[in-house]
N, C-alpha and C positions, 0 to 999 in steps of 0.2 A: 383461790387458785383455780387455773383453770383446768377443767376437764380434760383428762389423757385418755385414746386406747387402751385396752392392754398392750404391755410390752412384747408378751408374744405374739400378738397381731402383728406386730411392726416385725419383728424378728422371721415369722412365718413370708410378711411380704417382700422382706429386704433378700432373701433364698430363694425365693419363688422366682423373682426379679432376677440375680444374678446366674440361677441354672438356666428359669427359661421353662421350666417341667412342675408340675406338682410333686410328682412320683419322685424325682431327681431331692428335690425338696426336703421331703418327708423323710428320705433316707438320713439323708444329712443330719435331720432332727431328731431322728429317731421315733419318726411319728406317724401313723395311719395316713394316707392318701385323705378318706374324708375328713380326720381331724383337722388337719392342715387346709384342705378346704373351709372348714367353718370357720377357723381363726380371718382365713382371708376376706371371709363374705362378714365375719364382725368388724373389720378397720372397714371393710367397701361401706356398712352400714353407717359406722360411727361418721363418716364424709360425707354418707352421702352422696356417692360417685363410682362409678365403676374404675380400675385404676388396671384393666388388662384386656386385652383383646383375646377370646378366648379361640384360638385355631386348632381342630384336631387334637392334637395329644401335647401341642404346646402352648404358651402361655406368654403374649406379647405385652409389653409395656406400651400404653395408651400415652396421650399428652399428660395427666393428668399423673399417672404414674412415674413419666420421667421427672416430672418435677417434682413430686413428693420422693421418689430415689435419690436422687443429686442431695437435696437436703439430708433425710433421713439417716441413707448408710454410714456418712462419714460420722455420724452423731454414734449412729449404735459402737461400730466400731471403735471410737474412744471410750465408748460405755465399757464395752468387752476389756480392753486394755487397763479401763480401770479396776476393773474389779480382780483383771488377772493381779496385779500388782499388788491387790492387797491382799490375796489369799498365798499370793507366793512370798517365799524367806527371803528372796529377794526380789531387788527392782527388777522388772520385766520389760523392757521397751522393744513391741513387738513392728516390726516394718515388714508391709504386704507389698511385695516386690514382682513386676511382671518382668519379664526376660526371655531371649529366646533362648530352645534348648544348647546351640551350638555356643554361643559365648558363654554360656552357664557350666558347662563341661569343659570348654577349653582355658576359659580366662578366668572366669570368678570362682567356682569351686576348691580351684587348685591352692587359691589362696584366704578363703575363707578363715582356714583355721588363725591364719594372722587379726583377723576382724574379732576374732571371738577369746584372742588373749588379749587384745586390747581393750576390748570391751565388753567384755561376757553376758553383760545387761540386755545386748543388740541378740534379739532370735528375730530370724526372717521365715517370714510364710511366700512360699516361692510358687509362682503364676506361669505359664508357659504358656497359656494360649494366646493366641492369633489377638491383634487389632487392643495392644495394649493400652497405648495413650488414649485410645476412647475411654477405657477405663477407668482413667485414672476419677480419683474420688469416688469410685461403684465399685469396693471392694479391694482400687490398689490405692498405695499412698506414693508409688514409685516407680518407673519402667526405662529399664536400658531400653533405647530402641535401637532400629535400623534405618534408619532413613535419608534423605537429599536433606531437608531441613524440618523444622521444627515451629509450627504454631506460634507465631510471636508472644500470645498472648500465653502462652507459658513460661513456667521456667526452665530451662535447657543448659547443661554443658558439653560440650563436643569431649567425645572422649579418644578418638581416633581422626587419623587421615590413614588410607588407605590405597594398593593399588588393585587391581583387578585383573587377576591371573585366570590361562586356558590352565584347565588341570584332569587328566588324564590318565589312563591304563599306563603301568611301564610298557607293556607291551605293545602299545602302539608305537612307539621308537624303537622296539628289538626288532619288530615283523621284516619282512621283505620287502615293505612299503613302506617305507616308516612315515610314519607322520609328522614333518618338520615345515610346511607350506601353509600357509594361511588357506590357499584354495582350497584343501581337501579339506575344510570343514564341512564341506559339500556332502563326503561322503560321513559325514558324523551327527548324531542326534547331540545340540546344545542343554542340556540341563540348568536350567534358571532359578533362580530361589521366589516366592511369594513376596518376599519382604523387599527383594532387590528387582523388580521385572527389568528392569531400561538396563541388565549389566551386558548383555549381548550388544546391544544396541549401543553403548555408550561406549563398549570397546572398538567394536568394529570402524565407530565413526570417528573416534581418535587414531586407531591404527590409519585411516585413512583405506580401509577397505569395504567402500560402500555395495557394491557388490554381486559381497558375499553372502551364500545364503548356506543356512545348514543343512542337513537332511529333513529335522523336524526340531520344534520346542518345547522338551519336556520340562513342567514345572513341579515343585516342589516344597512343601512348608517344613523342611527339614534340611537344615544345613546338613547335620552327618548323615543321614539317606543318602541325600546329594553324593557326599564324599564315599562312600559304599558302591553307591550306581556306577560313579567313575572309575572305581578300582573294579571293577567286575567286568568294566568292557561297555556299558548300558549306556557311554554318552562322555560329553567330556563338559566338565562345570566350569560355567563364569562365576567364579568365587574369589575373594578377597583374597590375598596375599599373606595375612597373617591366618586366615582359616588353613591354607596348604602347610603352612611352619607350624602352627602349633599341633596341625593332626599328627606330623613324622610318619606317616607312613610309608614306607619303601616302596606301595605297589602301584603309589600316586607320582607326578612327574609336572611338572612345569612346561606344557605345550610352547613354543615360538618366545622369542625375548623378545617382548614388543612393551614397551611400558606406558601403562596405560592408569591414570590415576583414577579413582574410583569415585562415583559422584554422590557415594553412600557414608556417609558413618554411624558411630554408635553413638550413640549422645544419653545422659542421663536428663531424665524430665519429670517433671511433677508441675503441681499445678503451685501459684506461689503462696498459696496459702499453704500449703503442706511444709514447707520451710518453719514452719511454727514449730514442727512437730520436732521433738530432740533425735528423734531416733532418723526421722530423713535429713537432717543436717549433717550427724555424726557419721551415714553411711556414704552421704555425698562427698563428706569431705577424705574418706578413710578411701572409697573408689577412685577421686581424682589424683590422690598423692600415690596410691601404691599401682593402679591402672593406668590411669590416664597418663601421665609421666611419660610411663614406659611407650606411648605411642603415637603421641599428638606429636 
């Protein structure tokens, strides 16, 4: 048989890897900054390789490193999965799911508890940062995303069509001035989302008002920020049409009836090997029947 690391060398470098920090690391593991150091300088040793870029106070994955991650995490992590399984009374099928906050609050939460009387087996470990599909297999097995389209060489289902609404202060329609004119965007800061940049853009050029320019373009990695900024006065958001319906909030308003379809949707993806996995089939399939339905 052939010669292994230890396991928590690999463990130590698959966390090191996914924070990016020793220190971040170590926490996670419950483990001394230098111990966690030595484990990582025993798999550097057992290779033969350096497998990080060491910057400052962070910690970069090298060539060498991204190819032994790609391989490595998705192994341990079935490791983890199994051993949960056998120490718990029942089956465990855990799916690491990235997502952004605003659909996780608005659309999937609300109906989780249906997922988990259907199949109680299904716990999800929920991801919310930034640039999910890169992820996928370093940590995720899953990611709603946002996007225009989708990596061919993935697996992908559209789980929306959408349009792209101005959304705004009520009191920009009470004022003395109200604002009902596409010019006065002029006198207004646009609010954009990170995941959506082109929706200013993509509105204005279907409304057929090239133009128009805002006051300024404040961006944003927070869809409900966004929806706060707008209800306070701070700007008026290029945001999807089902984000304005499912927030209900009274102090938000639907700027100009101009319809504009949006060049964004949500799509679920994995890579198609993770299709193997029971737990990304059973959430794929339980998302597209009870979500997707309701919106494509």
């Amino acid at each position: 048989m052939r010669r292994l690391p230890p396991l928590t060398a690999i463990e130590a470098f698959v966390a090191v890897a996914r924070l990016g920090s020793v220190k971040a690391a170590a926490e996670e593991l419950a483990l001394s900054a230098p111990a966690l150091s030595r484990r990582l300088q025993t798999l550097e040793r057992f290779l033969g390789r350096s497998l990080f870029d060491r910057r400052h106070q962070a910690m970069v994955l090298n060539g060498d490193g991204d190819r032994l991650l790609a391989q490595i995490a998705p192994l341990l992590d079935q490791l983890s999965d199994a051993v949960e399984s056998m120490t718990s009374a029942v089956e465990v099928l855990r799916l690491r799911l990235g997502v952004l906050p605003l659909f996780a609050s608005q659309r999937l939460f609300p109906r989780l508890a249906e997922l988990r009387a259907a199949h109680p087996e299904i716990h999800l470990d929920i991801d919310t940062g930034a640039h999910g599909v890169a992820r996928l297999g370093e940590g995720l097995d899953a990611v709603i995303a946002l996007a225009r389209d989708v990596d061919p060489g993935l697996y992908a289902r559209r789980l929306d069509r959408n349009r792209v609404y101005v959304i705004g202060a009520r009191s920009l329609i009470e004022r003395s001035d109200p604002v009902v004119r596409p010019e006065q965007l002029a006198t207004l800061t646009a609010l954009v989302h990170r995941e959506m940049p082109d929706t200013f853009v993509a509105w204005r050029t279907a409304a057929g008002l090239h133009d128009i320019e805002p006051l300024a373009i404040d961006h944003f990695d927070s869809g409900a920020l966004m929806l706060e900024a707008a209800a306070q006065g701070l700007g008026v958001a290029f945001m999807h049409e089902s984000h304005f319906q499912d927030a209900a909030d009274p102090r938000l308003v639907r700027l100009f009836d101009i319809e504009v379809v949006s060049p964004y949707s949500y799509w679920f993806v994995c890579r198609p090997r993770a299709l193997q996995l029971k737990q990304v089939r059973i959430f794929r399939d339980w998302l597209i029947s009870t979500l997707g339905s309701e919106t494509v």
